[in-house]
C-alpha positions as CSV (number, residue, x, y, z in Angstrom):
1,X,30.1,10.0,-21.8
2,X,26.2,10.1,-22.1
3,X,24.2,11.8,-19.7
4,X,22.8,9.3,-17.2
5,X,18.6,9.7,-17.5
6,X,17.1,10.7,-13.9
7,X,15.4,7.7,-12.6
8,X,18.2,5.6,-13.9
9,X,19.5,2.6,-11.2
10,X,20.9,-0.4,-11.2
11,X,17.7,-1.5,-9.4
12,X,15.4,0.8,-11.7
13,X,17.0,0.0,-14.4
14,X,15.0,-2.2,-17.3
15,X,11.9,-0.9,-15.8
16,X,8.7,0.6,-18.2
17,X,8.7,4.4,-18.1
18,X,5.1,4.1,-17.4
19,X,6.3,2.4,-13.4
20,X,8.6,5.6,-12.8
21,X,5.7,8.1,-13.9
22,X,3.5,5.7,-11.1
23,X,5.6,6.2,-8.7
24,X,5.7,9.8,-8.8
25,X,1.9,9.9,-9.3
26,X,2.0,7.9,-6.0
27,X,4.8,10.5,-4.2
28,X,2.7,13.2,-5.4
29,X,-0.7,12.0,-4.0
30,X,1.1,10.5,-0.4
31,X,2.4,14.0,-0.2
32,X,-0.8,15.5,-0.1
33,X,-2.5,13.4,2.1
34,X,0.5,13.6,4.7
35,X,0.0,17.6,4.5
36,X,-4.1,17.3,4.9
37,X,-4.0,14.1,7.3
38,X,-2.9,15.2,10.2
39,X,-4.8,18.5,10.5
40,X,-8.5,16.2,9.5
41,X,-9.7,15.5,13.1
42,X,-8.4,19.2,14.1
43,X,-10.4,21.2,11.5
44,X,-13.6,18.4,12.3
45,X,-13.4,19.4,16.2
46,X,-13.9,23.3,14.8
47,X,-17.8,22.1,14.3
48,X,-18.4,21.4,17.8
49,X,-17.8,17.9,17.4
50,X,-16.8,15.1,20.3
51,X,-13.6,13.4,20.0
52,X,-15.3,10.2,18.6
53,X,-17.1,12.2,15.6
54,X,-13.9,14.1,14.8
55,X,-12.0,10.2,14.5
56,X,-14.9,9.5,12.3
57,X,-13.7,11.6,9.3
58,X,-10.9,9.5,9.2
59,X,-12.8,6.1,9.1
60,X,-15.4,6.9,6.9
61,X,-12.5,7.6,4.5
62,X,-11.2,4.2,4.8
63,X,-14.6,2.6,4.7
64,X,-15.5,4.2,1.8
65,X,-11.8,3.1,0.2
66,X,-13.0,-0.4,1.4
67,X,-16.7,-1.1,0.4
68,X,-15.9,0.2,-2.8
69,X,-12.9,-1.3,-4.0
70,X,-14.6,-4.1,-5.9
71,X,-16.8,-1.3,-8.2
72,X,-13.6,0.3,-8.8
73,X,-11.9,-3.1,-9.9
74,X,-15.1,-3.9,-12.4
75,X,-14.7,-0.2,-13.9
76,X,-10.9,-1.2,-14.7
77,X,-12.2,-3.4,-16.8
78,X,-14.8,-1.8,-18.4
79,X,-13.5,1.5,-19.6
80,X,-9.3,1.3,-18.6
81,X,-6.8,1.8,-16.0
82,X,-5.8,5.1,-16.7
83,X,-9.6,6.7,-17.3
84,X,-10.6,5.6,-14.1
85,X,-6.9,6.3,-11.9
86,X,-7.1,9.8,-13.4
87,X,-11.2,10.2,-12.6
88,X,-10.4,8.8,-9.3
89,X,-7.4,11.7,-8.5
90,X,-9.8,14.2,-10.0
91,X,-13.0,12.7,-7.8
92,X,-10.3,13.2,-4.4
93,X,-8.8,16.6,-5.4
94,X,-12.1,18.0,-5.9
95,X,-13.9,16.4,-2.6
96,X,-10.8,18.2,-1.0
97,X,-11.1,21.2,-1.9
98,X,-14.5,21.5,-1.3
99,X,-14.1,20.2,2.1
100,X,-11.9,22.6,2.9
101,X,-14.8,25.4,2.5
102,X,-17.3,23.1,4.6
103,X,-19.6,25.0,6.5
104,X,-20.8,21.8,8.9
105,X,-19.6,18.5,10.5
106,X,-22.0,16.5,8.3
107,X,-20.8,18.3,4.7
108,X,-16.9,17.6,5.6
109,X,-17.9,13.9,6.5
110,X,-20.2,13.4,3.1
111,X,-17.0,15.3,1.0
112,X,-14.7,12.9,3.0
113,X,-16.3,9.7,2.2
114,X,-16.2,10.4,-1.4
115,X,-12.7,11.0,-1.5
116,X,-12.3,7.6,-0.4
117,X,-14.1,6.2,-3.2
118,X,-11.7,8.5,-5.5
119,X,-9.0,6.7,-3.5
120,X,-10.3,3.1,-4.1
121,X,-10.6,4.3,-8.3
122,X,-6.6,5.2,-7.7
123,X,-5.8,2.6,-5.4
124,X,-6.9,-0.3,-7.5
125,X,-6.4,0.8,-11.3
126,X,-2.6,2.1,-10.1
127,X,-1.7,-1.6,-8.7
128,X,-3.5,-3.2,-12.0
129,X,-1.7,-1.1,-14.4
130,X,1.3,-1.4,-12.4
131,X,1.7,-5.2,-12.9
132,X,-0.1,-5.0,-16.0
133,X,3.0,-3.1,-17.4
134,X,5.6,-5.0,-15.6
135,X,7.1,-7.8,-16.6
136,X,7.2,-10.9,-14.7
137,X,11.2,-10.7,-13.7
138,X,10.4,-7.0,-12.9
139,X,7.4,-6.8,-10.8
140,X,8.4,-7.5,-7.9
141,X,11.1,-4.2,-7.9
142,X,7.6,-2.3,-9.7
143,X,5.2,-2.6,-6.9
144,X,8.7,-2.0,-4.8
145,X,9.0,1.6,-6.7
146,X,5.4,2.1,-6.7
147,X,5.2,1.8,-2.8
148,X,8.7,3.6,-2.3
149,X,6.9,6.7,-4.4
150,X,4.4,6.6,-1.3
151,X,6.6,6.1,1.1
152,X,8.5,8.7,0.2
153,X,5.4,11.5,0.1
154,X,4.5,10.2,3.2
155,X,7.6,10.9,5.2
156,X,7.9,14.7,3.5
157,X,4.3,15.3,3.6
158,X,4.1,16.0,7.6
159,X,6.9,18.2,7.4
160,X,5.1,20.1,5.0
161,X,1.8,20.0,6.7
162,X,3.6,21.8,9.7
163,X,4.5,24.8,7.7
164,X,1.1,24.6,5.8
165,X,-1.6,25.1,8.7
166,X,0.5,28.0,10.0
167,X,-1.9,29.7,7.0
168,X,-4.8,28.5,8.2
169,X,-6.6,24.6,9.4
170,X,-8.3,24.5,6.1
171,X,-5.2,25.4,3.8
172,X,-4.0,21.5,3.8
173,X,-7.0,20.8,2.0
174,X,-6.4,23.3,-0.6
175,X,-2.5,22.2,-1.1
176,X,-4.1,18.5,-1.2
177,X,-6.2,19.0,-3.7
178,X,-3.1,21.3,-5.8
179,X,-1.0,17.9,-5.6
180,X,-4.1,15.7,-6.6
181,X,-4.8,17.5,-9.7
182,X,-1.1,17.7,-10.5
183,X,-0.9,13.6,-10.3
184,X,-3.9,13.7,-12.2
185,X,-2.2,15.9,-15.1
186,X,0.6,13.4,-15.1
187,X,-1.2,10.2,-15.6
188,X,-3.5,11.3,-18.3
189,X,-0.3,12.7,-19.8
190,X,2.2,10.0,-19.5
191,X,0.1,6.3,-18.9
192,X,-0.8,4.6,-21.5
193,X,-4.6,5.3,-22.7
194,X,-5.9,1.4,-23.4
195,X,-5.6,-1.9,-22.1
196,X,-2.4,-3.5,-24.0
197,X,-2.7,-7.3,-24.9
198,X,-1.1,-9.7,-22.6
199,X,2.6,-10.8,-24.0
200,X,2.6,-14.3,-24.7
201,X,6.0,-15.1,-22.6
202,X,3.6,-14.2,-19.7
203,X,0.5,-15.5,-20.4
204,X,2.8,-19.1,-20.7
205,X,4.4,-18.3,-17.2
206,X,0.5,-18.1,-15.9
207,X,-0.5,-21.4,-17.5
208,X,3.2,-23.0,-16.0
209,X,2.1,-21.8,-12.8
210,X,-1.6,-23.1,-13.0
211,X,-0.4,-26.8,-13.8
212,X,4.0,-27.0,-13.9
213,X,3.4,-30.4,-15.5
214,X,1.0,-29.8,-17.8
215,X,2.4,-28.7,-21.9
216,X,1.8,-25.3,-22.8
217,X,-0.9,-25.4,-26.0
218,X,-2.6,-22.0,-25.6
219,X,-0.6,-18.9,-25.4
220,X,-3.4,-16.5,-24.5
221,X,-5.6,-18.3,-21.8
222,X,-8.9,-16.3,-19.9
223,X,-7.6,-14.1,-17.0
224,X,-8.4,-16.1,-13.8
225,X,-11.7,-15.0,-12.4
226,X,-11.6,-14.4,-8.9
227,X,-13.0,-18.0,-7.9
228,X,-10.3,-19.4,-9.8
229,X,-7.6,-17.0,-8.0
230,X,-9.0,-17.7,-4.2
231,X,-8.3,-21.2,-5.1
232,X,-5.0,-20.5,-5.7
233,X,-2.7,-21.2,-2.7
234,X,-0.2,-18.7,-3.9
235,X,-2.9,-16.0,-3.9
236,X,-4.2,-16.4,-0.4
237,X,-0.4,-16.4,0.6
238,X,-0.2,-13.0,-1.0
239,X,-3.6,-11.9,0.5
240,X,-2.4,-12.9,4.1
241,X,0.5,-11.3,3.3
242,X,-1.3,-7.8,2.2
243,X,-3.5,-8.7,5.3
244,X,-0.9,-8.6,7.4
245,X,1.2,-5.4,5.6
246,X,-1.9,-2.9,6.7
247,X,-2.7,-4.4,10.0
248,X,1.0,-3.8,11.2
249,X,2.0,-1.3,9.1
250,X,-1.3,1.2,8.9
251,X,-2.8,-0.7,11.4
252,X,-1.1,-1.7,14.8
253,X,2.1,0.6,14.6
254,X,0.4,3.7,13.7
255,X,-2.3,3.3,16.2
256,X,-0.1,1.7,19.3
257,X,3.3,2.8,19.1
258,X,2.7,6.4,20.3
259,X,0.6,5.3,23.1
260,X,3.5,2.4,24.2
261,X,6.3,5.1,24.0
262,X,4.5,7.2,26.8
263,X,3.0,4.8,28.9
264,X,4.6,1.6,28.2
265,X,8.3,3.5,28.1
266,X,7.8,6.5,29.8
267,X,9.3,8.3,26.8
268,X,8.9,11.8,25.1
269,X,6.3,11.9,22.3
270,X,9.5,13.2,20.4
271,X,10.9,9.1,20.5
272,X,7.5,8.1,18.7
273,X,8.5,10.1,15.8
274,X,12.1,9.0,15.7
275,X,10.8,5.4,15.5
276,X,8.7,6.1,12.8
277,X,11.3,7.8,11.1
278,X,13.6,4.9,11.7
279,X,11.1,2.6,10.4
280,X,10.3,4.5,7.0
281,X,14.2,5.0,5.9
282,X,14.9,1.4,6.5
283,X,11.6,0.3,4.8
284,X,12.6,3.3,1.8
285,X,15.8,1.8,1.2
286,X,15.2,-1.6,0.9
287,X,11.9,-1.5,-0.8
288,X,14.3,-1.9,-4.1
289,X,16.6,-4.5,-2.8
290,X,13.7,-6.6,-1.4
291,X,11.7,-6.2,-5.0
292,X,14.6,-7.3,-6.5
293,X,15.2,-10.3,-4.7
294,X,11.3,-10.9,-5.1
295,X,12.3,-11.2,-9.5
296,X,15.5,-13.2,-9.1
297,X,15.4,-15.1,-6.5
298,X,11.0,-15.8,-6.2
299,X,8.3,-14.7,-4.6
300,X,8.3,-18.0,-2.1
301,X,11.5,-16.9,-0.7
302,X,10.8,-13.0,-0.3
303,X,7.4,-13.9,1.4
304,X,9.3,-16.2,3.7
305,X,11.2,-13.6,4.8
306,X,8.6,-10.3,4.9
307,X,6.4,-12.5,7.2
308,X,9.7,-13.7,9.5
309,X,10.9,-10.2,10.0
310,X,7.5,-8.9,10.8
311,X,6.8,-11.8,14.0
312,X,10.8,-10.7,14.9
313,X,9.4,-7.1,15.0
314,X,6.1,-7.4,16.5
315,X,8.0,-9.6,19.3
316,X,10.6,-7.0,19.7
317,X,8.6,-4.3,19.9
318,X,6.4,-6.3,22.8
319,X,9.6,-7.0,24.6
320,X,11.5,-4.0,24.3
321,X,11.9,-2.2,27.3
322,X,14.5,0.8,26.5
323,X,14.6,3.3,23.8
324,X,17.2,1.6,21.8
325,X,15.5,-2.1,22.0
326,X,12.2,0.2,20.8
327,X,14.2,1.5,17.8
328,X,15.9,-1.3,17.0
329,X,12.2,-2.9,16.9
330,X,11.2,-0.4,14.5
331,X,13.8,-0.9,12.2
332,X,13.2,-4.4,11.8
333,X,9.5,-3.5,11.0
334,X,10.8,-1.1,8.6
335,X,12.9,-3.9,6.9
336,X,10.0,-6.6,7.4
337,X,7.6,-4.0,5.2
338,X,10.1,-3.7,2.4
339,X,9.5,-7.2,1.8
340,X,5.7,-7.1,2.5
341,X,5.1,-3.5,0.0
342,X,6.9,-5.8,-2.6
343,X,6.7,-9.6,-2.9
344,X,2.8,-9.7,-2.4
345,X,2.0,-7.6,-5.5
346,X,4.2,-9.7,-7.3
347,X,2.6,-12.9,-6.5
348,X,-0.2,-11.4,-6.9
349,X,0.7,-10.1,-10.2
350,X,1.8,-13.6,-11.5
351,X,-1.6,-14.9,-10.9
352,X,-3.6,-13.1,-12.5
353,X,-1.0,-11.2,-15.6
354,X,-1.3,-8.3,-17.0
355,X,-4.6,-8.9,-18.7
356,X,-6.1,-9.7,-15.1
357,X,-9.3,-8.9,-14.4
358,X,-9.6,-5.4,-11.8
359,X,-11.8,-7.5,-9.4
360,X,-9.6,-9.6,-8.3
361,X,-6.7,-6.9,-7.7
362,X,-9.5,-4.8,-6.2
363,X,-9.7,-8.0,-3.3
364,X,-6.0,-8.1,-3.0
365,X,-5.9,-4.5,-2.1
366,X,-8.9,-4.7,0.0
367,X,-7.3,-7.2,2.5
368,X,-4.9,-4.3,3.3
369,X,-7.2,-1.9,4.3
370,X,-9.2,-4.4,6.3
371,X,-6.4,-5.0,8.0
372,X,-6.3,-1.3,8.6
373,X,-9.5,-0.8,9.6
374,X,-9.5,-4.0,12.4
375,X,-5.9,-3.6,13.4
376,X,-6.4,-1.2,15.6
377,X,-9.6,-1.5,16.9
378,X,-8.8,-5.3,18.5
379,X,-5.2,-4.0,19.2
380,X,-6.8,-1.3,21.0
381,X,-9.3,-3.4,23.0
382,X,-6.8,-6.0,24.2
383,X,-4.0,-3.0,24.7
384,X,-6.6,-1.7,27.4
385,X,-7.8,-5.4,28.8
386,X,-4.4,-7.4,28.4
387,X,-1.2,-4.2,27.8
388,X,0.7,-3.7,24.8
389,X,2.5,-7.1,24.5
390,X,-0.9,-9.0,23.6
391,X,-1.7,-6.2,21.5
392,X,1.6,-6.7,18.9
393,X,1.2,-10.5,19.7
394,X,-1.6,-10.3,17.4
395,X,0.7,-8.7,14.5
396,X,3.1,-11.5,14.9
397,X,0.3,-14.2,14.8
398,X,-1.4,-12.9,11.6
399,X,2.3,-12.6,10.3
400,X,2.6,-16.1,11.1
401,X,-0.6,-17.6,9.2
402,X,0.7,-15.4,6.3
403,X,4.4,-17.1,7.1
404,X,2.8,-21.1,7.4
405,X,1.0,-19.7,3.3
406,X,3.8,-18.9,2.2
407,X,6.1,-21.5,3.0
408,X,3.1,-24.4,1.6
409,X,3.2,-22.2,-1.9
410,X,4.4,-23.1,-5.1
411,X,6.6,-20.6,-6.5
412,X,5.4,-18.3,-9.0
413,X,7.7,-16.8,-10.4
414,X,8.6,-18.5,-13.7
415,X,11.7,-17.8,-15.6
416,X,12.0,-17.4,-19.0
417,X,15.1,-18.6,-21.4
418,X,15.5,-14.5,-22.1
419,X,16.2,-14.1,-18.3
């Protein structure tokens, strides 16, 4: 009986190599940054700093992630996905270790803010490459592996971070930057070096979904710019979509949750964590499932569905008034992101092939962090004006624009007679 290869699933299974060696780049830098992130605004308060400066390390991160996505995208397709995803690990690992021998509030701020523009170059060329490799029945179950590999770092990552600042606040920095260069080793190792050609069964599957009626003629057609994309009304489903993943996901539930458990619950901190536990194994092990669904049954179907069970779980979590009504709500967020970390990439993916252009993935990712970067901010205001219902109301009413999108799209995914 042969040896069954590691990696190897029934929902793996068919996928490129090049997706499973992206997903554990992706575990390897989400295991980092859980390690460093918690310990950030700890080892900024060491300078002297107020409470608001301290929080600034963390934005200026994310703004710097943000403002320079689009750069990032236009240097994808200049010089390659893999040049710049490995230059962008390398740009992060280094800013990290060097910030973790800052000698001032302002050096530690400067060092952060260009890590986040070596986590755009990452960010932007990883999600290009990854639906640049995938095919189109596979894509959706790609970005799913992708975003599990994160996942996955993400929930470990704390855990390790607990044991690592024991040493010392700056040692997470110097791990960080030890699992940075290690992703950076394996992507320049194992990704391919160039830009591949797009295969001609996809580049007929973009043309069928530009115009269903009209005959194919031209098997390789231009890459849609990204005028041509935001005109697509499957695109902006997948951009509300992505909008809506990082304004719950990174936005609303990481910035509000703890905060409802004490004051809105009168729980234990403790309870926060459990929910946010709950929340990643149910979004861990249905990222697969959902991605799946995404390939075989459409994109339409699996959007439909994401942006449901996110207004279900915003609503719960607004009404919830017990600690097993609050985990319940947490699960269903879980299960509503499995769906949202998958089926927007694909539609995404579908629009613009594997010959894309970086720009316009570089938008598609940037709605997420938006969403990341506002979430919490208006949550925050209308959690102090209005309480924490308003606050995840507005979760469940982006979800539904994304929802009303989705349901008005065509379908993109387009089946071929070898499927």
């Amino acid at each position: 009986m042969a040896r069954r290869r590691i990696g190897d699933s029934a929902l793996l299974r068919g996928l490129p190599r090049e997706i499973k060696v992206l997903s554990a780049v992706a575990f390897c830098v989400a295991l980092g940054f859980g390690i460093v992130a918690p310990s950030i605004p700890i080892y900024a308060a060491t300078f002297g700093v107020s409470a608001f400066l301290a929080s600034a390390v963390i934005s200026v991160f994310a703004l710097a992630r943000l403002v320079t996505a689009p750069a990032a995208g236009a240097l994808v397709d200049r010089v390659g996905e893999r040049r710049v995803l490995t230059l962008g690990l390398l740009i992060v690992a280094v800013s990290s270790a060097v910030a973790g021998l800052a000698q001032s509030y302002p050096q530690l701020l400067m060092l952060r803010g260009l890590g986040g523009i070596g986590s755009s170059m990452f960010t932007v060329s990883a999600m290009a490459l990854t639906l640049k490799l995938a095919k189109p029945q596979q894509r959706g179950r790609a970005a799913g592996a992708f975003q599990a590999g994160f996942l996955l770092g993400g929930i470990a990552g704390p855990a390790a971070g607990g044991a690592v600042v024991v040493l010392s606040i700056r040692a997470p920095f110097f791990v960080y930057a030890v699992t940075l260069l290690a992703a950076a080793w394996v992507s320049w190792r194992y990704l391919p070096s160039a830009r591949g050609t797009e295969p001609e069964e996809t580049a007929v599957e973009r043309q069928q979904v530009d115009d269903p009626e009209k005959k194919v003629s031209d098997p390789t057609p231009e890459p849609p710019t990204l005028g041509q994309a935001l005109r697509s009304r499957a695109f902006l489903a997948a951009l509300a979509a992505n909008l809506t993943n990082g304004l719950v996901t990174f936005g609303l539930r990481a910035s509000l949750v703890p905060l409802f458990v004490i004051s809105g619950l009168g729980g234990e901190p403790t309870l926060s964590g459990i929910g946010f536990l709950v929340a990643a194994v149910t979004q861990a092990l249905l990222l697969l499932p959902a991605g799946r669904l995404a390939d075989f049954r459409g994109r339409r179907p699996a959007l439909i569905i994401g942006a449901t069970l996110t207004i279900v779980g915003m609503l719960a979590l607004a009404l919830s008034g017990g600690t097993w009504p609050f985990l319940l709500a947490m699960a269903i967020s879980g299960l509503a992101g499995a769906f949202m970390g998958s089926a927007p990439a694909a539609t995404a993916g579908d629009i613009v092939g594997p010959s894309g252009r970086g720009t316009v993935i570089a938008v598609f990712q940037m709605t997420a962090d938006v969403g990341a970067i506002v979430g919490p901010l208006v949550a925050g205001l209308l959690a102090d004006q209005l309480g924490f219902g308003p606050a995840f109301a507005i979760g469940a009413a982006v979800a539904a624009l994304a929802l009303a999108l989705a349901a008005t799209m065509p379908e993109t995914l387009v089946k071929s007679d070898k499927s």
